[in-house]
DRENBA-107114 format. One record per residue (C-alpha): residue number from 1; residue in one letter; x, y, z. Coordinates in Angstrom, 1 decimal. Layout:
REM DRENBA-107114
{k = NUM	r = A	X = X	Y = Y	Z = Z}
...
//
This chain:
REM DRENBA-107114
{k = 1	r = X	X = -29.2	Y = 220.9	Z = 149.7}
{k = 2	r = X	X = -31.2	Y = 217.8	Z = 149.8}
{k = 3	r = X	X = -31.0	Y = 214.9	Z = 147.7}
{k = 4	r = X	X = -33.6	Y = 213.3	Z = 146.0}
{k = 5	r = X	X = -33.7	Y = 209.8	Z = 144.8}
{k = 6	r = X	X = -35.5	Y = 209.1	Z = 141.6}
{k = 7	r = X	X = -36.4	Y = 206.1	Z = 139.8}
{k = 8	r = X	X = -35.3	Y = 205.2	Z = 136.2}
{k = 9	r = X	X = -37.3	Y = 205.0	Z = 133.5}
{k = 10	r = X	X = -35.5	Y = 202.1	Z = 132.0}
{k = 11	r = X	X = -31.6	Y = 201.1	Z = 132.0}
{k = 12	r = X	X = -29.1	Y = 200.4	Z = 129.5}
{k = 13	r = X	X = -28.4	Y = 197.1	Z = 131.1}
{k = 14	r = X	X = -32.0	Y = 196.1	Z = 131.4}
{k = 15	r = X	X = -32.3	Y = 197.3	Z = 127.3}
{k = 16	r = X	X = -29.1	Y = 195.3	Z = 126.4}
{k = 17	r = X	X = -30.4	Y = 192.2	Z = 128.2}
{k = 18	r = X	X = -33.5	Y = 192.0	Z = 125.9}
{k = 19	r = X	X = -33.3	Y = 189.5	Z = 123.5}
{k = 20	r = X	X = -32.8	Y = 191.2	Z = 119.7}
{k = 21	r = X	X = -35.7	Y = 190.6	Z = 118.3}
{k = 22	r = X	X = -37.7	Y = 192.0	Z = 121.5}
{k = 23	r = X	X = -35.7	Y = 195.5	Z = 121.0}
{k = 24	r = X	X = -36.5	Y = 195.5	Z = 117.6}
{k = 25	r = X	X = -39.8	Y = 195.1	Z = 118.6}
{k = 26	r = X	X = -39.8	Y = 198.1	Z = 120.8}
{k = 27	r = X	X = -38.0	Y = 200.1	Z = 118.3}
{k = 28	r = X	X = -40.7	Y = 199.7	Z = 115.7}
{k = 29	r = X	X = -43.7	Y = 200.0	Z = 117.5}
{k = 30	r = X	X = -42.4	Y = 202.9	Z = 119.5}
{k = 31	r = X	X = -40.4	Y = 205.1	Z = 116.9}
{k = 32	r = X	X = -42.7	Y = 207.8	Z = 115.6}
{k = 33	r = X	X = -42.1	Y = 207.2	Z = 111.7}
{k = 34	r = X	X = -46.0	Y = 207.9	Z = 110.5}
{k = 35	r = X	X = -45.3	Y = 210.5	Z = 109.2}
{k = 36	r = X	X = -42.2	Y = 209.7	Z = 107.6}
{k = 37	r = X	X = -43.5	Y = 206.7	Z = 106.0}
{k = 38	r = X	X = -46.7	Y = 208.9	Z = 104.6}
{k = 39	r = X	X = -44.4	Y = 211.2	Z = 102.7}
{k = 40	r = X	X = -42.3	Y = 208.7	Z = 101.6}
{k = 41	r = X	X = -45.2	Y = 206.6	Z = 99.8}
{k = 42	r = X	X = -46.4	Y = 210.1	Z = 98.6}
{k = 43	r = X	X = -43.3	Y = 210.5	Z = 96.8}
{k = 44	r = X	X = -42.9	Y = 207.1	Z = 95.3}
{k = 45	r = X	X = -46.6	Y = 207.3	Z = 94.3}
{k = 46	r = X	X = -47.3	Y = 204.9	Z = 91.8}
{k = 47	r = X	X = -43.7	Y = 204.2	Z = 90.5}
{k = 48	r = X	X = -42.1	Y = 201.0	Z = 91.5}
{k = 49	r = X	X = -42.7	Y = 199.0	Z = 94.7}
{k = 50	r = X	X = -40.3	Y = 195.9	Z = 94.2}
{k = 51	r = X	X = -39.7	Y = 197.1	Z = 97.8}
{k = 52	r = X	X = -42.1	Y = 198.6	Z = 99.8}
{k = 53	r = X	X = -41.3	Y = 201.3	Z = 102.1}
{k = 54	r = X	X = -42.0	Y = 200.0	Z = 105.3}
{k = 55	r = X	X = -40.1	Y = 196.9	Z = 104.5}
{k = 56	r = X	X = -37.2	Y = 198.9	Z = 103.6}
{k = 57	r = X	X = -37.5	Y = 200.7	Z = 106.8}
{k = 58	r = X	X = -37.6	Y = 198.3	Z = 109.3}
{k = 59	r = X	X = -34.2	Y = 196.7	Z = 107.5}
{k = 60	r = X	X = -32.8	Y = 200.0	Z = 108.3}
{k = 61	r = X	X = -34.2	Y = 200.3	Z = 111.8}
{k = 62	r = X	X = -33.1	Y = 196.1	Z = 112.2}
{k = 63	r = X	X = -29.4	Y = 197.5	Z = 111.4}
{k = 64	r = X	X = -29.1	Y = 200.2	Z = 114.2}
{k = 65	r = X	X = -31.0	Y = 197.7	Z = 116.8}
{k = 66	r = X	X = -28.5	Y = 194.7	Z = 115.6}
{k = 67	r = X	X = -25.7	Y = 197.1	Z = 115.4}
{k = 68	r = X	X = -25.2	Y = 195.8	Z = 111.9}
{k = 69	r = X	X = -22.5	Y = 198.4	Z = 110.0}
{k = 70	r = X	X = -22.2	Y = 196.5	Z = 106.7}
{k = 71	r = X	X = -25.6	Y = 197.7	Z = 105.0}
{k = 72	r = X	X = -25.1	Y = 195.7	Z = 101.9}
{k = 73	r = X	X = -25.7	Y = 192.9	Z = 103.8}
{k = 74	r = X	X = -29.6	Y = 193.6	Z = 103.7}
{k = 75	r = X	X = -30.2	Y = 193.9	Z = 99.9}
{k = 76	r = X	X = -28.6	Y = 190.2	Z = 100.1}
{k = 77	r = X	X = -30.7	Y = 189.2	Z = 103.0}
{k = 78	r = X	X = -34.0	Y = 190.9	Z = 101.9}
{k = 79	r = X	X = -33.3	Y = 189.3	Z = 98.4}
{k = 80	r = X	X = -33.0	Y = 185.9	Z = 99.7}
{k = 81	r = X	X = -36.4	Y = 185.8	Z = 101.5}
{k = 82	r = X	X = -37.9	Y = 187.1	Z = 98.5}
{k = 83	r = X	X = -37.4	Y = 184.1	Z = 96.7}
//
């Protein structure tokens, strides 16, 4: 049986040598969330929007990419820039 080379699509060495913010990047613009974000304004409809959804989101999304397990340590972080 022959053997076939085939190129990668990407690396996890090439991924993990990409700057933070530039995965994060990738992360957002590539992760198929319409959708997600559309029902989720839906349901808030017109209640509060001290923080809007996508905002929240991307904190979420800025966890997993950082690898950040402590999640409480966003509501202090996105609290702080509000100011």
């Amino acid at each position: 049986m022959a053997h076939v080379p085939q190129a990668r699509l990407f690396s996890w060495e090439d991924v993990e040598a990409c700057p933070d913010i530039e995965r994060l990047s990738v992360a957002l613009d590539y992760l198929p969330d319409d959708a997600l974000m559309q029902a989720l304004e839906a349901r808030r409809a017109k209640g509060r929007d001290d923080y809007p959804v996508q905002a929240m989101w991307n904190a979420v999304i800025a966890g997993v990419v950082f690898n950040t397990r402590a999640s409480p340590r966003y509501g202090g972080n996105l609290a702080a820039t509000r100011r």
